[in-house]
N, C-alpha and C positions, 0 to 999 in steps of 0.2 A: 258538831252541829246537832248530832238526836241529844245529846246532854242540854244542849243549850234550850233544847226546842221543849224535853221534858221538863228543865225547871221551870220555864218559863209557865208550863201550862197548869204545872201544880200552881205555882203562885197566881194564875188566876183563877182556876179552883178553890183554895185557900180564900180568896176575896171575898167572892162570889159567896161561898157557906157564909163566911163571916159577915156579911150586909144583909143575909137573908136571915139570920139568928138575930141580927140587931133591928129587923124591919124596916133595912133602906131597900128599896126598889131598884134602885139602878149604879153602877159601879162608873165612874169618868174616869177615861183611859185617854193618858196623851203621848203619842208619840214625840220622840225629838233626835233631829239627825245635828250630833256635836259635830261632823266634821263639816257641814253647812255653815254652821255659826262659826268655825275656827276661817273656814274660807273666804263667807260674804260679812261677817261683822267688822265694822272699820278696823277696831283693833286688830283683827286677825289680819287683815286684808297690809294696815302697819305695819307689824311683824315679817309680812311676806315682801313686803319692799324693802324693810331693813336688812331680812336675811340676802336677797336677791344682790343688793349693792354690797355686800360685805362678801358674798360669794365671787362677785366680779372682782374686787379687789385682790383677792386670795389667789384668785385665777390667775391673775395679771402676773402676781409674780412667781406662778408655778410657771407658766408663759417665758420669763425673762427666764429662769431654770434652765426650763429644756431645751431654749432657745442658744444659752452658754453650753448645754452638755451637745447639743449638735454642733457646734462651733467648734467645740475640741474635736471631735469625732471626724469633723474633715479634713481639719489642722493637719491631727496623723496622718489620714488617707494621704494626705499631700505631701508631706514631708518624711512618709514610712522611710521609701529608698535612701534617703541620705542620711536620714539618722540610724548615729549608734545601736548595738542592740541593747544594750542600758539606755539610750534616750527614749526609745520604744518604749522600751517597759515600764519608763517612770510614766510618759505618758499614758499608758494603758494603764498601769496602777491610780491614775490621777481621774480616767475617765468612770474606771469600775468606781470609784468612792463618790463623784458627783451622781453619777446610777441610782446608789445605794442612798446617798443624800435626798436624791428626787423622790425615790419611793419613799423615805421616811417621812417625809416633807408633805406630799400625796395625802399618804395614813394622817399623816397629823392634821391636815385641813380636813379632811372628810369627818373624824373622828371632833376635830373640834365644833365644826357644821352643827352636825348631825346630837352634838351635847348640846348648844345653843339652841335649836329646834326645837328639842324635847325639853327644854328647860320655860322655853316660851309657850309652848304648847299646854305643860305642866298648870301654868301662871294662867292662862284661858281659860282652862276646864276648870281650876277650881273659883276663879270670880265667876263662870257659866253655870256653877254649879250651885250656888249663891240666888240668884237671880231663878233658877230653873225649880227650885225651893220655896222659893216666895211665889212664883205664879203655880204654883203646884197649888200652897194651902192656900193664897187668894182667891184661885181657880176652883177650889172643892173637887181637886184630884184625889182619885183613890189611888191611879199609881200614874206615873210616866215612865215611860220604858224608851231603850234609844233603839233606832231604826237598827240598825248596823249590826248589832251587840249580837244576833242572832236569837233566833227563837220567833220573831216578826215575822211572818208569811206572806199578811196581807193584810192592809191598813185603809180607812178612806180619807182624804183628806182634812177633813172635819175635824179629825183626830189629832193633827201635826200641830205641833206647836212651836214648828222649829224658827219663823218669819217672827213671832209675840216676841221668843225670845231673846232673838236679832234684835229686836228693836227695840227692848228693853237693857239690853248689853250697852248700845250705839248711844243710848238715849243717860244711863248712868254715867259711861267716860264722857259724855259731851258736858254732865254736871261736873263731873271730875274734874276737867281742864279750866271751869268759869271761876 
């Protein structure tokens, strides 16, 4: 956090000498919070329905999983007394492996999730990052800086550029699809 907070304020220092050696007057500084735009941009907003219904499907058959490994689990309970002690055991070697299947199974959806995520995520920032480029030097930004990233204290709104951006993201995919 003091790291982020000092670089941050040399690079506005740095600015600052440098517009005043070159005789600009005033330095334009824009805020922009990227997980707003990944949240409320249609695209993002996409994304989170696609991830959402491909998560429920995932679910579904973790669901039918653990739903078979409790089904065995009472089978034995039921049938411990009368079976052999090798039918036991096959059975309990048969449940420890659906166990062991579920948690791998688990690992693998969360890990696949969580690649898909970041891989969409990825795909956002840098088309956001495109767009955030362009209203920077259309805008006669001397710099943009993201909310979040730390170093940001205090900011007035005047300065967010996060809604321009949204609506310039929304307004590109909407040429995109025509």
């Amino acid at each position: 956090m003091k790291k982020s907070l000092l670089v941050s304020t040399i690079i506005m220092a740095i600015l600052l000498g440098y517009n005043m050696a070159l005789g600009e007057k005033s330095i334009k500084v824009g805020l922009i919070d990227l997980q707003t735009c990944l949240q409320e941009s249609k695209e993002g907003q996409k994304v989170l329905t696609l991830l959402k219904t491909r998560k429920e499907g995932l679910q579904r058959q973790l669901d039918t999983k653990q739903k078979e490994l409790l089904e065995l689990r009472k089978e034995l309970d039921k049938q411990a007394m009368m079976l052999t002690m090798d039918a036991q055991e096959d059975k309990r070697k048969t449940i420890e492996r659906k166990t062991r299947e579920l948690e791998y199974f688990y690992r693998d959806l969360n890990e696949e999730m969580r690649r898909v995520q970041e891989k969409e995520k990825k795909r956002i920032l840098k088309e956001l990052a495109k767009i955030i480029e362009k209203i920077g030097s259309e805008g006669n930004y001397t710099l943009i800086m993201e909310k979040k990233a730390g170093g940001v204290l205090y900011w007035t709104d005047s300065v967010d550029i996060t809604k321009s951006v949204i609506r310039a993201y929304d307004q590109i995919k909407e040429q995109g699809k025509k």
